[in-house]
N, C-alpha and C positions, 0 to 999 in steps of 0.2 A: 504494500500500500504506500503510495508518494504522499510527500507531506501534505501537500493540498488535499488530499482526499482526505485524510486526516483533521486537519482542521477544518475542515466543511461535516466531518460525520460529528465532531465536538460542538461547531456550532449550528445545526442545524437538527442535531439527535434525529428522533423518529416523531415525524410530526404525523404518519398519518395513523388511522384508528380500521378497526376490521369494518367500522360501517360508514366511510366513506365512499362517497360515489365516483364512478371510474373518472370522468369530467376532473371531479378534482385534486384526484389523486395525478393525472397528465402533467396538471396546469403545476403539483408539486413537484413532481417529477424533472420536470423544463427548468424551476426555480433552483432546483438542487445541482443539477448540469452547471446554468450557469452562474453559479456560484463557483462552482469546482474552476470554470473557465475562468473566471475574476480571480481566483486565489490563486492558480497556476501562472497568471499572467504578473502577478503581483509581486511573487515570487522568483519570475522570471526577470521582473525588472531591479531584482535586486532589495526589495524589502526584506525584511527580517520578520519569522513565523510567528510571532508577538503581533508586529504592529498588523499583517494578513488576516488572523484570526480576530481581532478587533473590526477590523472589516468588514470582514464574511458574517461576527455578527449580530453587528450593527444589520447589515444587509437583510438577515433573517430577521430577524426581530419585527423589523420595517413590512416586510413580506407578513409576518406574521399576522398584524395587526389588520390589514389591509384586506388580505383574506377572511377573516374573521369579519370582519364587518361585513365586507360584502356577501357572507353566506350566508348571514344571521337568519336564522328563521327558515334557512330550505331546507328540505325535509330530502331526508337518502333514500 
């Protein structure tokens, strides 16, 4: 496992649950990609794996709340 993946699985854990819907399990799925894509490029440019995971999550967190709102109330 590369460091990216790594801190992407630290910040982003397991967001999804056994009764989400396929829709938005995708739409996590994409997010968690490119996330991995932002940490590897991050990392490529010579950040250090402190200030990347700060990042990523920041990144998620952001993602988090965003989805959560927007699903509020739909039903799986």
């Amino acid at each position: 496992m590369s460091s990216a993946d790594e801190i992407v699985e630290k910040a982003v854990g397991e967001h999804l649950e056994d009764n989400v819907p396929a829709r938005i399990a995708e739409i996590i799925e994409r997010h968690r990609q490119a996330l991995l894509g932002l940490a590897n490029a991050l990392l490529a440019a010579g950040r250090d794996e402190d200030e990347v995971a700060q990042v990523i999550q920041k990144a998620s967190e952001s993602f988090s709340v965003k989805l959560k709102s927007e699903t509020k109330g739909l039903q799986s």
